[in-house]
C-alpha positions in Angstrom: 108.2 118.5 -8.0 109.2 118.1 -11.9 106.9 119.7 -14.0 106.8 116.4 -16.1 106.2 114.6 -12.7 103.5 116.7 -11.8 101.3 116.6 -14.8 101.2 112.7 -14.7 100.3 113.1 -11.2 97.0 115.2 -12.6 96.5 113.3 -15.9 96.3 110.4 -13.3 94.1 111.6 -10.6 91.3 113.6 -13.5 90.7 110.3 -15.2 90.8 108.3 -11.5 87.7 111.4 -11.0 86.3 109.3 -14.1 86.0 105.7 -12.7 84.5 107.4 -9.2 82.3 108.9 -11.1 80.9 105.6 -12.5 81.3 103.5 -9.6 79.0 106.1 -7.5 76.4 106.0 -10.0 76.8 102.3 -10.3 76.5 101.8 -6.5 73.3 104.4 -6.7 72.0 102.0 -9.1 72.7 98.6 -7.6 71.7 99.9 -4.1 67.8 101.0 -5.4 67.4 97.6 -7.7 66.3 94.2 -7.0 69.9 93.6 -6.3 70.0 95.8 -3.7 70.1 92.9 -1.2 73.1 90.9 -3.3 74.9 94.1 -3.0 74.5 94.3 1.0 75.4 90.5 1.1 78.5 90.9 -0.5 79.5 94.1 1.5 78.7 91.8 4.6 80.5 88.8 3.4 82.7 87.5 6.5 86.8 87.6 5.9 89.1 85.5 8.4 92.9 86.1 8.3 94.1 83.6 11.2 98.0 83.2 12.2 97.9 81.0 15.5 96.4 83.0 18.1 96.4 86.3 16.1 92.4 86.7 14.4 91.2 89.2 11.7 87.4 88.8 11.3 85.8 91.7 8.9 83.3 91.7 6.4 84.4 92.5 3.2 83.1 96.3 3.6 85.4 96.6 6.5 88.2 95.1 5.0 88.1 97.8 2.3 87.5 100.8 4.6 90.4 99.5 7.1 92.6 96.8 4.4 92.7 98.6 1.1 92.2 102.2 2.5 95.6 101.8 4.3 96.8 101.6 1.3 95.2 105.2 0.4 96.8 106.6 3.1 100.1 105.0 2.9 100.5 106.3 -0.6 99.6 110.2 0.7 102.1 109.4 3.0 104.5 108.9 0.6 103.6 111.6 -1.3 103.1 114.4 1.3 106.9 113.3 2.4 108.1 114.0 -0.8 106.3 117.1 -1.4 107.5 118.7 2.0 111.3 117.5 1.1 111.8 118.5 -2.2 108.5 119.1 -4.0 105.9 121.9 -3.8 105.4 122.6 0.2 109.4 122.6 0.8 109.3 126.4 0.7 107.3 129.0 2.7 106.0 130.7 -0.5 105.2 127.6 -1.9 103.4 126.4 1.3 101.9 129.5 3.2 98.8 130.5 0.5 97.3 126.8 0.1 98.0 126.5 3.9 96.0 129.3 5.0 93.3 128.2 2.2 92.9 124.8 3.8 92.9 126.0 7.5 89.9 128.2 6.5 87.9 125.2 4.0 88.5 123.2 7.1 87.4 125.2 9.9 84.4 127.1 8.6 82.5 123.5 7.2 82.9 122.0 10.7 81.8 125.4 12.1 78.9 124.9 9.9 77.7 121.8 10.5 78.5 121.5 14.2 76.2 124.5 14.3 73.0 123.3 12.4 73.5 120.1 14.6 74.5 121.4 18.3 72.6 120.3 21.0 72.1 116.6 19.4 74.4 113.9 20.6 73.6 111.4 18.0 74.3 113.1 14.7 77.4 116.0 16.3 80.5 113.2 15.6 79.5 114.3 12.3 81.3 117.4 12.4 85.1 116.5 10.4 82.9 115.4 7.4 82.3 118.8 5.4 85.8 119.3 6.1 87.8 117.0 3.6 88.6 117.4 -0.4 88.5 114.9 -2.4 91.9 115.4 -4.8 90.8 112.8 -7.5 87.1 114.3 -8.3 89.0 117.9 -7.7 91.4 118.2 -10.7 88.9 115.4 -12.6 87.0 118.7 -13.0 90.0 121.0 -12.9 91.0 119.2 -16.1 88.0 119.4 -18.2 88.5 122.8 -19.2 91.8 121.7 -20.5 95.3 123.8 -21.4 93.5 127.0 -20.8 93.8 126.1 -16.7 97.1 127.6 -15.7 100.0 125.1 -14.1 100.1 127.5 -10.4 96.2 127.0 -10.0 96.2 123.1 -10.6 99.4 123.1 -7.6 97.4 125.4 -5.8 94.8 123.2 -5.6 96.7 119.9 -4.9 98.0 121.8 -2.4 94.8 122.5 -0.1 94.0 119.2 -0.7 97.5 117.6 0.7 96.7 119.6 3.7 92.9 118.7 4.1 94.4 114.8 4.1 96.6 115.9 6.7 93.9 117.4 9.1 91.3 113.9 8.0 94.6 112.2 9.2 94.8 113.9 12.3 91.1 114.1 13.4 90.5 110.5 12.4 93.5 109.3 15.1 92.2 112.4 17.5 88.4 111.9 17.4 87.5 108.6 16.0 89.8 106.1 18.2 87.7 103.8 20.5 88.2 100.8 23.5 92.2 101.7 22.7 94.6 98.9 23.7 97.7 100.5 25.1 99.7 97.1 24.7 98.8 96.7 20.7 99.3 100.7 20.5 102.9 100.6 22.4 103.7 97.8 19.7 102.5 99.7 16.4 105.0 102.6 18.1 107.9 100.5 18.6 107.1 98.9 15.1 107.0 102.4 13.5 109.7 103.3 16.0 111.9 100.2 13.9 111.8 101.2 10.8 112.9 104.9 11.6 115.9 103.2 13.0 116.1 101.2 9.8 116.1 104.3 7.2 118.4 106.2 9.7 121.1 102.9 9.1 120.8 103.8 5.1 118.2 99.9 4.4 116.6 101.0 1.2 115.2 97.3 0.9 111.4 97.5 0.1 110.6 93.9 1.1 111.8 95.1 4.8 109.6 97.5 5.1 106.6 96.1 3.9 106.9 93.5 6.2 107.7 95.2 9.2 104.8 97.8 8.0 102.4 95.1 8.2 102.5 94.0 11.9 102.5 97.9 12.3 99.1 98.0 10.5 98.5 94.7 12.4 98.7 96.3 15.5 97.2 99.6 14.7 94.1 97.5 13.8 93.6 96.0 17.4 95.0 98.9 19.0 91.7 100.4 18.6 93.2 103.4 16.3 91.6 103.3 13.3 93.8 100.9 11.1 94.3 103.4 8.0 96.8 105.6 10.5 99.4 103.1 10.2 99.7 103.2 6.4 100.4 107.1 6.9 103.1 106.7 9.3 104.9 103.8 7.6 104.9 106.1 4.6 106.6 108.6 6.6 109.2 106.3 7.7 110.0 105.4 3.8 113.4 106.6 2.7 113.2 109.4 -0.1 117.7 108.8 -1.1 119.7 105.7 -1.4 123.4 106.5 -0.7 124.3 104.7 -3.3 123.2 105.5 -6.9 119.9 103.1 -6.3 116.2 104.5 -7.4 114.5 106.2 -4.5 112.6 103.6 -3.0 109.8 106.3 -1.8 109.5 107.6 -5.9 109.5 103.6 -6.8 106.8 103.3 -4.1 104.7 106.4 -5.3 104.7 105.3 -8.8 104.1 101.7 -8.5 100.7 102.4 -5.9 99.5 105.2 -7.8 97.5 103.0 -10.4 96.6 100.5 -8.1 95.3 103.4 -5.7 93.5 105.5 -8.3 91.9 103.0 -10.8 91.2 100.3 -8.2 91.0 101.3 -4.3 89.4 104.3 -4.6 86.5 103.2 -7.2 86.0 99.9 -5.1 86.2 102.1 -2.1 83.1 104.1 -3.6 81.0 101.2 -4.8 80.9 100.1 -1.5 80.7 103.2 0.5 78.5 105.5 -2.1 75.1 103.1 -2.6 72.2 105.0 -0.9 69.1 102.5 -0.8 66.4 105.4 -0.7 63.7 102.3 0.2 62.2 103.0 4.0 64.4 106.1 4.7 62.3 108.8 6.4 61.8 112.1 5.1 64.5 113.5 8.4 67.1 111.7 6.9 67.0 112.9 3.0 66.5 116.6 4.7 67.8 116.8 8.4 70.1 118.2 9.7 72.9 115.6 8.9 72.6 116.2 5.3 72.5 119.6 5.3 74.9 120.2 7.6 77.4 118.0 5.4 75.6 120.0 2.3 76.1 123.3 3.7 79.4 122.7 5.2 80.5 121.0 1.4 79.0 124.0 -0.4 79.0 127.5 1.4 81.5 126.6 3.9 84.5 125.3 1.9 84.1 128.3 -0.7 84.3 130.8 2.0 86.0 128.9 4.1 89.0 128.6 1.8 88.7 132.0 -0.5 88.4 134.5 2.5 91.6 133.3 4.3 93.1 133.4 1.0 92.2 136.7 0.2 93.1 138.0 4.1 96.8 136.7 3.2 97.0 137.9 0.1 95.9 141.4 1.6 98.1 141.6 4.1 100.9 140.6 2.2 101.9 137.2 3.8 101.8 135.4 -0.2 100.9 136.4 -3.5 98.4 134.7 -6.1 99.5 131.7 -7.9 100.9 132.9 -11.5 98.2 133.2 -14.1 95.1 133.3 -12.1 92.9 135.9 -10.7 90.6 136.4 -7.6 87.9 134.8 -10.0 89.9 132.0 -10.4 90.4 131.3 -7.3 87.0 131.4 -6.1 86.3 128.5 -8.3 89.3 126.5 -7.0 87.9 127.2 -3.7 84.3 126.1 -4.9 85.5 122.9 -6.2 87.5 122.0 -2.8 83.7 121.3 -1.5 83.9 118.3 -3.0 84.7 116.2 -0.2 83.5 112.8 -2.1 86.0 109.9 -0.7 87.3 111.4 2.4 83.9 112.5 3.3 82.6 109.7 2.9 85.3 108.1 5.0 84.7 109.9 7.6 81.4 109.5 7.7 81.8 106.0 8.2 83.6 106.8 11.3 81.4 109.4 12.6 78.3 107.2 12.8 80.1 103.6 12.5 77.2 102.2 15.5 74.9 104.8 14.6 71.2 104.4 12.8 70.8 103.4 9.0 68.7 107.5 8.5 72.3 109.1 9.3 74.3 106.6 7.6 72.4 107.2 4.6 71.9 111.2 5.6 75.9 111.3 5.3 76.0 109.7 2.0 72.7 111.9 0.5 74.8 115.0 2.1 78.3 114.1 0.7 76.6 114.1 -2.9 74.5 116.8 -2.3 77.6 118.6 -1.7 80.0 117.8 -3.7 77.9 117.8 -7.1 76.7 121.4 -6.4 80.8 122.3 -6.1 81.7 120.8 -8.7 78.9 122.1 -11.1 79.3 125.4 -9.4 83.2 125.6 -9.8 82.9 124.2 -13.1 81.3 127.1 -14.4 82.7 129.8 -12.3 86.5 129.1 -14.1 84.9 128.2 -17.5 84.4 132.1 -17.1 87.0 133.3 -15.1 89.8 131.3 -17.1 88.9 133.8 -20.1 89.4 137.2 -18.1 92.8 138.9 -18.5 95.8 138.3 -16.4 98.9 140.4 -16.4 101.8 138.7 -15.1 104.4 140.8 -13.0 108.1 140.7 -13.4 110.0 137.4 -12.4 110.8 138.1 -8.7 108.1 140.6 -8.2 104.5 140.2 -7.0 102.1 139.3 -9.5 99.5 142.0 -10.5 96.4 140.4 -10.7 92.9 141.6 -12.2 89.9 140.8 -10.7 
C-alpha cells in the first residue's frame, strides 16, 4: 500500500473511532431515559421489500445488522483483496508477525471465555466474541498520541485486525448458520460463481456487479447463512486491474464506501446494537459469567493472546519487530487489540440471537467492559513506551530492538 494511501486509511478510521465513541454513549443514554421505549420501537419498526413472490420482512435493527453490515463486510472484502495482492500482506515478512499475533489474540480469548462458561449450554455460543478487534476504535486510540507512533506499528496493527475480520468472517459462516436452505445457498454459489466468470472475461463495469451482487446477498439472506457473508465474497470477486488504462474499479469501490462505512454504518450500527437498558437486569447478568468471560477474554486474553505468539516468532527467528518499536510497544498494540467493540458486538448478536434479554445485555456490559479497559490500558502503556529508545538496524538487516 502507498504510504499516502495508507495514512488516509488511518486518518479515516481514528476519527470514525470518534463518532462510535458518541453513538455508544448516546445509545447508553437513550436506552436508560424515558425514551428508552421510543428507542426499542424504532429498532423494532417492521421493513417489507416485496418483488412478486420474493419477501424481505425485518425490523429496522435487523436490516442494519444483515442490510447495512453487508456493506461492512463487502468493503473488508475489498480491502483485504487489495492488501493480499499488492498492499501490506502480499509478502511473507510483511504477513507472518501480524499473522501469528492474531492467531494467538484469537485463540487464547475464546480459550478464555469458553472456559469460565463450559458446562452451560445457554451462554457457550458466546465463545467467538472476545475474539474480534475492532480496527476503527483501535488506531482511534493509536492516533491520539500523534507523530511520535511510528508508521510499522500503526501497519502492524491494521494488520492483526485484517486477520481477526477474516477469522469473524469464517466463524460467523462456520458456527452461526441455521435452518440452511441448500436451493437459496446453491444459487448465492452460482451467483458468486458468475461474477468470477465475469472478472476472468476482463467486465470492469460496476453497475454489473452490484446487481448481480445483490441477488447474491438476496440469496445468502434466505439461505440461512448469515447475510453479511455475501458482501465478503462479492468483494473478492471485484476486479483490482482494467486492461485498459481505466481506474481500478476495486480502488474506486474502496474509496467511494469508506466514508459511507466509517461515518455512517458503523456509528448507526452502534446506536442500535450498543444501548444497555440496565432497568430489571439481574445482578448474574452485569457480573456472570457472560460478561466476564467476554471481559476477560477482551482484556487478559487478547494481550497475551497476541504479544506471546509475537514474541515466540520473533525468538525463534520466523520475523523481526516492526521498525521503530520495541517489546514495550508492542505490548500496547497487543493491549489495544482487546478492543473488540463492533465486531464483538456483532457477534454477539449471533451468539445469543433467540437467547434471554440477561445475556444479550451481559454481551453488551462485557464488550464495554472490555474494550474500555484496553483501550485505557494501551493508551498509557505506549504514551510510555513511545518515549524509550529504539536503535534501528541497517537496511536489510534485523532490527535491534530495546526493551
Amino acid at each position: 500500500m502507498p504510504v499516502t494511501a495508507l495514512k488516509n486509511f488511518l486518518r479515516l478510521e481514528s476519527s470514525a473511532g470518534v463518532l462510535l465513541v458518541i453513538a455508544t454513549i448516546g445509545a447508553l443514554i437513550v436506552s436508560n431515559s424515558p425514551l428508552s421505549s421510543l428507542y426499542e420501537r424504532l429498532l423494532s419498526v417492521p421493513l417489507i421489500v416485496a418483488l412478486g413472490d420474493l419477501v424481505v420482512n425485518k425490523p429496522l435493527l435487523l436490516w442494519i445488522n444483515d442490510g447495512l453490515m453487508a456493506l461492512f463486510f463487502f468493503l473488508i472484502g475489498l480491502e483485504v483483496k487489495r492488501e493480499i495482492l499488492e498492499g501490506q500482506l502480499s509478502s511473507r515478512d510483511q504477513l507472518l508477525l501480524p499473522a501469528a499475533g492474531a492467531v494467538g489474540g484469537f485463540l487464547l480469548p475464546a480459550a478464555i471465555y469458553a472456559a469460565i462458561n463450559w458446562g452451560n449450554p445457554e451462554t457457550i455460543d458466546g465463545w467467538a466474541i472476545p475474539a474480534a478487534t475492532d480496527i476503527a476504535f483501535a488506531l482511534g486510540v493509536l492516533m491520539l498520541l500523534g507523530s511520535r507512533v511510528p508508521i510499522g506499528l500503526k501497519m502492524f496493527l491494521t494488520s492483526i485486525a485484517i486477520f481477526d475480520d477474516i477469522a469473524a468472517i469464517v466463524v460467523i459462516a462456520i458456527f452461526y448458520t441455521q435452518d440452511l436452505s441448500v436451493f437459496a445457498l446453491v444459487a448465492g454459489v452460482l451467483g458468486v460463481a458468475t461474477l468470477v466468470v465475469l472478472n476472468r472475461l476482463g467486465v470492469t463495469r460496476i453497475a454489473v456487479y452490484a446487481t448481480i451482487g445483490i441477488i447474491v446477498w438476496l440469496c445468502v439472506l434466505k439461505s440461512g447463512v448469515h447475510a453479511t457473508l455475501a458482501g465478503f465474497a462479492v468483494a473478492c470477486t471485484i476486479p483490482l486491474k482494467s486492461r485498459d488504462s481505466a481506474a481500478s474499479p476495486l480502488r474506486h469501490l474502496e474509496h467511494s464506501l469508506h466514508p459511507w462505512v466509517a461515518y455512517l454504518i458503523l456509528p448507526l450500527f452502534a446506536f442500535a446494537n450498543a444501548g444497555v437498558s440496565f432497568s430489571g437486569v439481574s445482578g448474574d447478568a452485569l457480573l456472570g459469567p457472560v460478561s466476564i468471560g467476554i471481559a476477560a477474554g477482551l482484556f487478559i486474553g487478547k494481550q497475551l493472546g497476541v504479544f506471546s505468539i509475537v514474541w515466540l516468532a520473533v525468538k525463534l527467528k520466523l520475523a523481526a519487530l516492526p521498525q521503530g518499536s520495541n517489546w514495550l510497544s508492542i505490548y500496547g498494540v497487543a493491549l489495544l487489540t482487546g478492543i473488540g467493540f463492533t465486531m464483538s458486538l456483532f457477534i454477539g448478536s449471533l451468539a445469543f440471537e433467540r437467547g434471554a434479554f440477561d445475556q444479550l445485555a451481559a454481551t453488551r456490559v462485557g464488550v464495554l467492559v472490555g474494550s474500555v479497559l484496553s483501550a485505557v490500558g494501551g493508551y498509557l502503556l505506549l504514551r510510555h513506551a513511545l518515549k524509550l529508545p529504539t536503535e534501528i538496524a541497517p537496511t536489510g538487516a534485523k532490527e535491534k530492538i530495546t526493551p
